[in-house]
N, CA, C, O and CB atoms as a CASP TS submission, in Angstrom:
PFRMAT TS
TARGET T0000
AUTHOR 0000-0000-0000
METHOD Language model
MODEL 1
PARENT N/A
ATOM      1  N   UNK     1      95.474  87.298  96.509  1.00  0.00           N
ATOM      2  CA  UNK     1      94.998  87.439  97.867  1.00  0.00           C
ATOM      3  C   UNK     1      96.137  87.967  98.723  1.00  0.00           C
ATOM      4  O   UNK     1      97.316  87.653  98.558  1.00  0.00           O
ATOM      5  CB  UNK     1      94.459  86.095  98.416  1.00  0.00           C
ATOM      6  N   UNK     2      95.690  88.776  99.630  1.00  0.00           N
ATOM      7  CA  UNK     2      96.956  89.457 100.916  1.00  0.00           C
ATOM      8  C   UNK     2      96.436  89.404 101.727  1.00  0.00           C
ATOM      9  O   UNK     2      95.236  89.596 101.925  1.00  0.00           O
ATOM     10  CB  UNK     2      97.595  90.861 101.040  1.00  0.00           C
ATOM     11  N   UNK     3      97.504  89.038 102.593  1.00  0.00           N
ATOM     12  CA  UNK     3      97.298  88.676 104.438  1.00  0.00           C
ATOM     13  C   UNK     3      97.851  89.778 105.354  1.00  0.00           C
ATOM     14  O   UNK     3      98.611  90.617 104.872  1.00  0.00           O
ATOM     15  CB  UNK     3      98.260  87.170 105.006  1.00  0.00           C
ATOM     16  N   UNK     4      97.544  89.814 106.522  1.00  0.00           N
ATOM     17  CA  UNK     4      97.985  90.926 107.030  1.00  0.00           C
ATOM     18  C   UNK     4      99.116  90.210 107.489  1.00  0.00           C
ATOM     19  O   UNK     4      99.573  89.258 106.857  1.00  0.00           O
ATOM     20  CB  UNK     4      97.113  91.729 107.987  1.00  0.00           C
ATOM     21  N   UNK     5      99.833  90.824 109.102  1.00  0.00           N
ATOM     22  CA  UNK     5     100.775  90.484 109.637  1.00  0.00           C
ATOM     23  C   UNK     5     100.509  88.931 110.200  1.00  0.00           C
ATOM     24  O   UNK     5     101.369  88.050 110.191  1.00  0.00           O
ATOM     25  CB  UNK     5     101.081  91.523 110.541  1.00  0.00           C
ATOM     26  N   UNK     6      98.911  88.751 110.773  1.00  0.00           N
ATOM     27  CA  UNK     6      98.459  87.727 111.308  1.00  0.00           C
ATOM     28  C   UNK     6      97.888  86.609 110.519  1.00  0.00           C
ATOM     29  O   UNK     6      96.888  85.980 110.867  1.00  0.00           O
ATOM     30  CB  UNK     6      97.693  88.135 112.084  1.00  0.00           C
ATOM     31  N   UNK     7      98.762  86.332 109.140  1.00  0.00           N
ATOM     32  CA  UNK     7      97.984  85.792 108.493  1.00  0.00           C
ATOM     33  C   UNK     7      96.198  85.780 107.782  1.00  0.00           C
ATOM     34  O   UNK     7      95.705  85.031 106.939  1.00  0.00           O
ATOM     35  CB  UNK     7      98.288  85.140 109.066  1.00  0.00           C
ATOM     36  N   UNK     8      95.656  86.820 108.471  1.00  0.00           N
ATOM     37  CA  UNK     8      94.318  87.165 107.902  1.00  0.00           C
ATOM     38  C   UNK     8      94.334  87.647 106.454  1.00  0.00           C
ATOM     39  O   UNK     8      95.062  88.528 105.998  1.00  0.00           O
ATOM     40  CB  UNK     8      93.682  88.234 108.741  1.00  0.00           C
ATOM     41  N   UNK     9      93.185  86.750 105.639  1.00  0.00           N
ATOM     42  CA  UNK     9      93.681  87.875 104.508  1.00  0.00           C
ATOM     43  C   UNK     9      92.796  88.799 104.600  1.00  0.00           C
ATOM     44  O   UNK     9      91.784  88.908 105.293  1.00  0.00           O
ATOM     45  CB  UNK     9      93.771  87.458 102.969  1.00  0.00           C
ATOM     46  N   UNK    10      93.451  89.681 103.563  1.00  0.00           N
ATOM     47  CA  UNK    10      92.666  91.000 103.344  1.00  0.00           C
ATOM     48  C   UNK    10      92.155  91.730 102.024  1.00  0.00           C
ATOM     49  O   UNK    10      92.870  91.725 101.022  1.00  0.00           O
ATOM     50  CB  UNK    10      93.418  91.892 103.875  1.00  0.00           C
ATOM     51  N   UNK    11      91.075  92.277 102.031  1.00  0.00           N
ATOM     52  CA  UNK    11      90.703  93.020 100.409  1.00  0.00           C
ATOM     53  C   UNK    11      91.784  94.371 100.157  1.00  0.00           C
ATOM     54  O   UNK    11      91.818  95.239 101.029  1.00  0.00           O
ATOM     55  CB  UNK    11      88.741  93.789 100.385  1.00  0.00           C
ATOM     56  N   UNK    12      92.200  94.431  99.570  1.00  0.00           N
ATOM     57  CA  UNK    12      93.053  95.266  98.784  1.00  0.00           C
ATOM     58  C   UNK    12      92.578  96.489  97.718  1.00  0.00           C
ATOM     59  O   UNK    12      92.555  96.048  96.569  1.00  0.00           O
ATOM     60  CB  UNK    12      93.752  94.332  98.076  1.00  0.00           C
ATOM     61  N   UNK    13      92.179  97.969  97.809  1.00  0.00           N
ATOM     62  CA  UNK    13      91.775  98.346  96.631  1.00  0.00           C
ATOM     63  C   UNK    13      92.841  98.991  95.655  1.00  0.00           C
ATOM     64  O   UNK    13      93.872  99.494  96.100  1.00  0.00           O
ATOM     65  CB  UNK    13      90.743  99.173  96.876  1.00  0.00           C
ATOM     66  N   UNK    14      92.639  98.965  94.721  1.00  0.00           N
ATOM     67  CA  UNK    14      93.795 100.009  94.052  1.00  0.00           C
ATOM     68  C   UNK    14      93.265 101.199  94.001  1.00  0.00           C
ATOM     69  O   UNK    14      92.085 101.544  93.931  1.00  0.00           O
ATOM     70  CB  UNK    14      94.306  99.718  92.576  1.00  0.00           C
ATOM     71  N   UNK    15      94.830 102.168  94.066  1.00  0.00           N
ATOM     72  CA  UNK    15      94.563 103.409  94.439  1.00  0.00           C
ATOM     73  C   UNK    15      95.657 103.950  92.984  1.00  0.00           C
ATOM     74  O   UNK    15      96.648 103.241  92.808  1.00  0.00           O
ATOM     75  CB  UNK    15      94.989 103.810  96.313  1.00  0.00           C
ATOM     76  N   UNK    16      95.476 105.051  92.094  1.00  0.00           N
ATOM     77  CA  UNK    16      95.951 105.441  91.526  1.00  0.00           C
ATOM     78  C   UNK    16      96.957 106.688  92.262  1.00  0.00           C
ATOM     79  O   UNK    16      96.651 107.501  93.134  1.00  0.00           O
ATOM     80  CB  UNK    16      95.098 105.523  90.689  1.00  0.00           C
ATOM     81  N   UNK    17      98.166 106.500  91.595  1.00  0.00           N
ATOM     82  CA  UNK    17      99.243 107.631  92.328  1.00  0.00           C
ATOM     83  C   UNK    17     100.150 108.375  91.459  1.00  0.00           C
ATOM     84  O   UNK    17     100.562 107.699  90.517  1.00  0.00           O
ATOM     85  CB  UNK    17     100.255 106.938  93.345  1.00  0.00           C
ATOM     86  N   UNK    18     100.573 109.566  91.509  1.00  0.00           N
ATOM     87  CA  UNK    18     101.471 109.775  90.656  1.00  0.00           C
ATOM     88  C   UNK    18     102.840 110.050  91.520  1.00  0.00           C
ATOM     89  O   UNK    18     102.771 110.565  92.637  1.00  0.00           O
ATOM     90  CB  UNK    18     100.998 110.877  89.727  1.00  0.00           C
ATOM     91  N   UNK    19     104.117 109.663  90.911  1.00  0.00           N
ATOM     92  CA  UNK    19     105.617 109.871  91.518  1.00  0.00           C
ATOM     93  C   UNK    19     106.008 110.387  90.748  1.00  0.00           C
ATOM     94  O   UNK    19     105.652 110.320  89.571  1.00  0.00           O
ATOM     95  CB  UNK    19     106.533 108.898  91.876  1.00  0.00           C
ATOM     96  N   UNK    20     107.117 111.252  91.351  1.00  0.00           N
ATOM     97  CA  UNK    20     108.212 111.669  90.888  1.00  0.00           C
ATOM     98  C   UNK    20     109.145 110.792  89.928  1.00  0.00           C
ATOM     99  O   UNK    20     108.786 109.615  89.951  1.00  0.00           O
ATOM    100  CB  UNK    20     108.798 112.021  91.929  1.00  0.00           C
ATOM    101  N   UNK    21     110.136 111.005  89.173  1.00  0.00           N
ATOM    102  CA  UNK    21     110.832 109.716  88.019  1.00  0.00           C
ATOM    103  C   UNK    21     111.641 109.707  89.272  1.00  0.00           C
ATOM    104  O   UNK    21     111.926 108.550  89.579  1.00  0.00           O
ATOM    105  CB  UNK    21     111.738 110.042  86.083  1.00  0.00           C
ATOM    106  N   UNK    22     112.256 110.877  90.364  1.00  0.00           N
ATOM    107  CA  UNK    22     113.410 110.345  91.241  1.00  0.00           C
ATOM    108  C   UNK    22     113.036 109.511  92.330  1.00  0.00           C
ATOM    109  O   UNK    22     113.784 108.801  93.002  1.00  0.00           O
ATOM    110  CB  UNK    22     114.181 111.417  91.828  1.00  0.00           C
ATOM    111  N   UNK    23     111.556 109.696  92.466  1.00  0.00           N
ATOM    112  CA  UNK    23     110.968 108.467  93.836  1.00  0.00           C
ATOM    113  C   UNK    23     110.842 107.399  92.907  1.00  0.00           C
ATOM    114  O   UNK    23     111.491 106.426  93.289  1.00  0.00           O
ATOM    115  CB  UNK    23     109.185 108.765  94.842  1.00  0.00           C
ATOM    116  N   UNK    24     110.165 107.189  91.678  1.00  0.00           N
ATOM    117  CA  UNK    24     110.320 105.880  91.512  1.00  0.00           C
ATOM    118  C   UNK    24     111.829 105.194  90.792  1.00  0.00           C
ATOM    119  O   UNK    24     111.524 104.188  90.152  1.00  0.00           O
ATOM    120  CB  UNK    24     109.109 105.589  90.718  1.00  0.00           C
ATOM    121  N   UNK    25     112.888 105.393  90.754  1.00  0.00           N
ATOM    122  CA  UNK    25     114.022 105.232  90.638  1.00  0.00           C
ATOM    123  C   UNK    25     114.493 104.644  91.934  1.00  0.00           C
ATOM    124  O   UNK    25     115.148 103.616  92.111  1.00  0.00           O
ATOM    125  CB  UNK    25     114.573 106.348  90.216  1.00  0.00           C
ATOM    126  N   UNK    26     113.985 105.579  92.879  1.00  0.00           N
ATOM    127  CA  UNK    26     114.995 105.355  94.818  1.00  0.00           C
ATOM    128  C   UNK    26     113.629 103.883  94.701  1.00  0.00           C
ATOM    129  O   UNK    26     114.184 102.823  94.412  1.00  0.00           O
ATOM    130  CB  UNK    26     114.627 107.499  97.027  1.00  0.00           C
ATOM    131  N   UNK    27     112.490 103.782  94.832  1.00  0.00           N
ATOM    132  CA  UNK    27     111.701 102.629  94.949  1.00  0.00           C
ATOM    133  C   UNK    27     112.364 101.180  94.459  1.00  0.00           C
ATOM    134  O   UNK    27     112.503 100.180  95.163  1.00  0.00           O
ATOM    135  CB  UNK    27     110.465 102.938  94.168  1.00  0.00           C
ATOM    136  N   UNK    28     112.929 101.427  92.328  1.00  0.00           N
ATOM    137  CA  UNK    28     112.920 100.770  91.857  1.00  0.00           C
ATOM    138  C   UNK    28     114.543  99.874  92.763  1.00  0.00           C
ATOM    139  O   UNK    28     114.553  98.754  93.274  1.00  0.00           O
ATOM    140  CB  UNK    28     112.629 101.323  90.474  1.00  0.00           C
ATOM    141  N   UNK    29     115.748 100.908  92.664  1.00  0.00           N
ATOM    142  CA  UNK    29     116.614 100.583  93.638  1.00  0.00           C
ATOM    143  C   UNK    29     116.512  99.901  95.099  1.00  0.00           C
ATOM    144  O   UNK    29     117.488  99.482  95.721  1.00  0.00           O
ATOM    145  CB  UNK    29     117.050 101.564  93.766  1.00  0.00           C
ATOM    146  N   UNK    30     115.593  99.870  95.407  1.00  0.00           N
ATOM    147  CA  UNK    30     115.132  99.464  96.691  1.00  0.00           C
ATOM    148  C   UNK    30     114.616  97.749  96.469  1.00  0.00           C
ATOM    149  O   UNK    30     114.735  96.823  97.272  1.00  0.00           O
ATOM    150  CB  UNK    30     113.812 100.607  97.201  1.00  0.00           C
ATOM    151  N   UNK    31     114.017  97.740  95.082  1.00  0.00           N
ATOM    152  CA  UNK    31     113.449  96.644  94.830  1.00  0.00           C
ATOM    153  C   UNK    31     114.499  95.569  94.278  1.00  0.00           C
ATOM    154  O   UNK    31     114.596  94.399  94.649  1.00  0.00           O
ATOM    155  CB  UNK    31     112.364  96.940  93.959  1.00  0.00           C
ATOM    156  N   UNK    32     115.248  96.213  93.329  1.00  0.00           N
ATOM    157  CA  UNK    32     116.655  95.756  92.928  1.00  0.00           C
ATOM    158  C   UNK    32     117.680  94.978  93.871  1.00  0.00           C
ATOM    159  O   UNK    32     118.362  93.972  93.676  1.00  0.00           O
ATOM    160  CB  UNK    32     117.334  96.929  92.556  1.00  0.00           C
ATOM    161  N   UNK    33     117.500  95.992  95.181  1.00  0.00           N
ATOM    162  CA  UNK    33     118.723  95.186  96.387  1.00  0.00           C
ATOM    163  C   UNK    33     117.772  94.403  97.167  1.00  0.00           C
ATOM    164  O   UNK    33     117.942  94.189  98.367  1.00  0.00           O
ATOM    165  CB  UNK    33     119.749  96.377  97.655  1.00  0.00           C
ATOM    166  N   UNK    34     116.666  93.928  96.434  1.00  0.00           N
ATOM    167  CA  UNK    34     115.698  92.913  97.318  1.00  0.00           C
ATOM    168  C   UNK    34     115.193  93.239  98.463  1.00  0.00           C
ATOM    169  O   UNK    34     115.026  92.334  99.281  1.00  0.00           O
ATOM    170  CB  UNK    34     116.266  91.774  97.684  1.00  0.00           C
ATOM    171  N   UNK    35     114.814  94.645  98.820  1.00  0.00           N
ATOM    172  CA  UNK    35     114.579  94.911 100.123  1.00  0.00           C
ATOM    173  C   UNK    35     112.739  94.890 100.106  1.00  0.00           C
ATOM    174  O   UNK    35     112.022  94.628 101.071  1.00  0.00           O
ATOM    175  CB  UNK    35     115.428  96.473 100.584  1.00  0.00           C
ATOM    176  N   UNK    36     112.377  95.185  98.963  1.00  0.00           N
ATOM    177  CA  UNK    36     110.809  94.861  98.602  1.00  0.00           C
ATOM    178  C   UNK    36     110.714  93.820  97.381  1.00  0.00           C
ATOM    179  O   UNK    36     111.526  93.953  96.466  1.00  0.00           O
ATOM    180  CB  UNK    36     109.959  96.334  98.124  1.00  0.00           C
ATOM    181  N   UNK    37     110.041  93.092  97.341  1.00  0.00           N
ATOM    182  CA  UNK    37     109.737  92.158  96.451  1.00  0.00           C
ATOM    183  C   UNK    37     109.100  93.092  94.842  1.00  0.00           C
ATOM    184  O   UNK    37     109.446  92.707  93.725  1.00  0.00           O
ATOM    185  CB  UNK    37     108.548  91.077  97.328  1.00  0.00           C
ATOM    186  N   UNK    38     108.206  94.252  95.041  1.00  0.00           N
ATOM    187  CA  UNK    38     107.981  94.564  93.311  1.00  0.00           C
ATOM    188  C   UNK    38     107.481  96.299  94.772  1.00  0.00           C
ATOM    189  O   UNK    38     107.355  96.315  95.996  1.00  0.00           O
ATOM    190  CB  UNK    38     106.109  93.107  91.675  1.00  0.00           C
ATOM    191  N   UNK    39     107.345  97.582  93.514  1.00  0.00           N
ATOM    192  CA  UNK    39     107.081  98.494  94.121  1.00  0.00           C
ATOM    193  C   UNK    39     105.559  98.984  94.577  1.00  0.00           C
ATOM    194  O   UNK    39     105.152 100.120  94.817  1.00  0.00           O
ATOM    195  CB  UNK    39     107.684  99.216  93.485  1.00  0.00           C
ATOM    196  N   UNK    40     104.956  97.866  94.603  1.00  0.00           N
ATOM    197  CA  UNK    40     103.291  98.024  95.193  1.00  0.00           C
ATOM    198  C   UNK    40     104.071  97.689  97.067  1.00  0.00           C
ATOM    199  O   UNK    40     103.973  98.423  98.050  1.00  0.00           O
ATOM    200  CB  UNK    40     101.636  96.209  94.262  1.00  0.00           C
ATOM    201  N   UNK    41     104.554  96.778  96.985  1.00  0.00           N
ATOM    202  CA  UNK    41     104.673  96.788  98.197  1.00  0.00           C
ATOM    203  C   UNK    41     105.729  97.281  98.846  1.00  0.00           C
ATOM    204  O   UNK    41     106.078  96.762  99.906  1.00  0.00           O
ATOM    205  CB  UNK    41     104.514  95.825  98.505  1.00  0.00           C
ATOM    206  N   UNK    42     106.427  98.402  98.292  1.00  0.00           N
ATOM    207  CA  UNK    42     107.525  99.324  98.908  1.00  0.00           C
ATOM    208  C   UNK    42     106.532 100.396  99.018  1.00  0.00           C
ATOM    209  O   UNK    42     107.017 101.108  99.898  1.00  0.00           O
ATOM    210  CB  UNK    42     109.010  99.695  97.978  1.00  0.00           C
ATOM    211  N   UNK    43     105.465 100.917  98.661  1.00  0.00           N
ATOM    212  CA  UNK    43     104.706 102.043  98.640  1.00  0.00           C
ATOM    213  C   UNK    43     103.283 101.331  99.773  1.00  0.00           C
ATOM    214  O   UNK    43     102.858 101.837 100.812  1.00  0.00           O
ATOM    215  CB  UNK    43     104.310 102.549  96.768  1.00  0.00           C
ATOM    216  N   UNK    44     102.970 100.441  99.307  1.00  0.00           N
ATOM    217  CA  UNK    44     102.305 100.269 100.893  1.00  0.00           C
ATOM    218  C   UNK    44     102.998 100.145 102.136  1.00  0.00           C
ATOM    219  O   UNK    44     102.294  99.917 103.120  1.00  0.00           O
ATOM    220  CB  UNK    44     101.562  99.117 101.004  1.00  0.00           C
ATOM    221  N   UNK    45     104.761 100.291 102.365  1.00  0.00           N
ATOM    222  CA  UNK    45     105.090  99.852 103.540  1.00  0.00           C
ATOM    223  C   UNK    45     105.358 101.177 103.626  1.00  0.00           C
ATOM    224  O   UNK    45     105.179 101.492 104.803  1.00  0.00           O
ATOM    225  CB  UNK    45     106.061  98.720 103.837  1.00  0.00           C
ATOM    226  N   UNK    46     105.693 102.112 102.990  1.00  0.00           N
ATOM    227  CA  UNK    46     106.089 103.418 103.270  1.00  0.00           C
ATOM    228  C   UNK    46     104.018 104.074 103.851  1.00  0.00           C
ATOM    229  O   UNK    46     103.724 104.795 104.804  1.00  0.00           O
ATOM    230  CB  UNK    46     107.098 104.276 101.387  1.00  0.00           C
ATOM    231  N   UNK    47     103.377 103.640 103.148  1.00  0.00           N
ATOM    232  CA  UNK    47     102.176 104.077 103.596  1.00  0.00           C
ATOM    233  C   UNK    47     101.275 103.830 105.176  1.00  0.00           C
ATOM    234  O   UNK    47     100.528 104.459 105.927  1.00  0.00           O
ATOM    235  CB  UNK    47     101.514 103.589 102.593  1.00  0.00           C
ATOM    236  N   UNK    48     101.985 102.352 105.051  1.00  0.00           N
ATOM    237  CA  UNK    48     101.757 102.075 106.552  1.00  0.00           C
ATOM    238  C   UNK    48     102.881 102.494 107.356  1.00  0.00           C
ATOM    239  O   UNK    48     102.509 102.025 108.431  1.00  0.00           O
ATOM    240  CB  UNK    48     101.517 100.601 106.845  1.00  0.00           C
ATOM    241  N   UNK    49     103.870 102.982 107.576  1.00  0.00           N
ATOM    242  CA  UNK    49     104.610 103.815 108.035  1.00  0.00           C
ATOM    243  C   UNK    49     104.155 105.363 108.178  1.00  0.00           C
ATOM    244  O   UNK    49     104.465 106.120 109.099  1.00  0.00           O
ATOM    245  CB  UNK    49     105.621 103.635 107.330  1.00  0.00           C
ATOM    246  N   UNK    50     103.447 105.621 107.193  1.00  0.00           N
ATOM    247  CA  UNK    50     103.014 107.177 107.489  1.00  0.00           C
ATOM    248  C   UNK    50     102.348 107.137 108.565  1.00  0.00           C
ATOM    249  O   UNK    50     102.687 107.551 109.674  1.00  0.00           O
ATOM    250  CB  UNK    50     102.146 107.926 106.462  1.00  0.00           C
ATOM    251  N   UNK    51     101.237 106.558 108.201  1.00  0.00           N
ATOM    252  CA  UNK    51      99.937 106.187 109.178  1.00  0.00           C
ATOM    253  C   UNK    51     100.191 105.736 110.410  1.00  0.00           C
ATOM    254  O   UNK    51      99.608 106.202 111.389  1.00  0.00           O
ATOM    255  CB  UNK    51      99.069 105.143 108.669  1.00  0.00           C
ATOM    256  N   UNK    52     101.099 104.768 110.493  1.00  0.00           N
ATOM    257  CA  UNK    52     101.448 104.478 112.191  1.00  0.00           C
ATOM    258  C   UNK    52     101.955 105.772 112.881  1.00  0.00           C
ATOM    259  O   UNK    52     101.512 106.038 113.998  1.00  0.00           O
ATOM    260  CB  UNK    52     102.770 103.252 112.435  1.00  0.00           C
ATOM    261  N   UNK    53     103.014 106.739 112.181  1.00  0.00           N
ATOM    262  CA  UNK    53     103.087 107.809 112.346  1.00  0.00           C
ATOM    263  C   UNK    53     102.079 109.188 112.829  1.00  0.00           C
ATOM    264  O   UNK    53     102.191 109.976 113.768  1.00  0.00           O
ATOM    265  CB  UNK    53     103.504 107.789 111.491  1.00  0.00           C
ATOM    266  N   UNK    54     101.285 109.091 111.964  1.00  0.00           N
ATOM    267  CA  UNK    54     100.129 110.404 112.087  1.00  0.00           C
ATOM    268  C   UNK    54      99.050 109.595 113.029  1.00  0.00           C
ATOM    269  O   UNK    54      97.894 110.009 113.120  1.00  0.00           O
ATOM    270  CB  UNK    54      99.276 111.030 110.275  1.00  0.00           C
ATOM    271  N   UNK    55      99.532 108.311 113.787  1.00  0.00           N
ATOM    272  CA  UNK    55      98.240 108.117 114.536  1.00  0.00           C
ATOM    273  C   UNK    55      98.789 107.752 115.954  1.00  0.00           C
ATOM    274  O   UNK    55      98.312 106.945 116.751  1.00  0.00           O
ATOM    275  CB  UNK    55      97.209 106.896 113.859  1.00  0.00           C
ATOM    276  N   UNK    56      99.789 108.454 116.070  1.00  0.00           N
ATOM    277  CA  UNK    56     100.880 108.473 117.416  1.00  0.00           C
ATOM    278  C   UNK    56      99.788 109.715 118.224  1.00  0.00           C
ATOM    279  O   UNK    56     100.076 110.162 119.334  1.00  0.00           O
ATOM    280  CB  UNK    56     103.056 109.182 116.942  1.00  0.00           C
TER
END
């Protein structure tokens, strides 16, 4: 189960993706210095980052 920011949870779908070996390397590094817990959720925060972006 996932919650949003407000504690609500939320349905989740999976989405199939393909990366680069050098994006998922910079991801896996990212996950390594503990800055994301596993790389589903370094790729949804970069995703909700797009989106807050393109909806400026």
């Amino acid at each position: 189960m996932f919650f949003d920011a407000r504690g609500v949870s939320v349905v989740m779908e999976t989405v199939q993706i393909r990366l680069t070996e050098r994006q998922i390397r910079n991801i896996d590094v990212l996950v390594k210095k503990g800055v994301y817990p596993n790389r589903s959720e370094a790729v949804r925060d970069a995703v909700r980052k797009l989106v807050d972006i393109g909806m400026e």
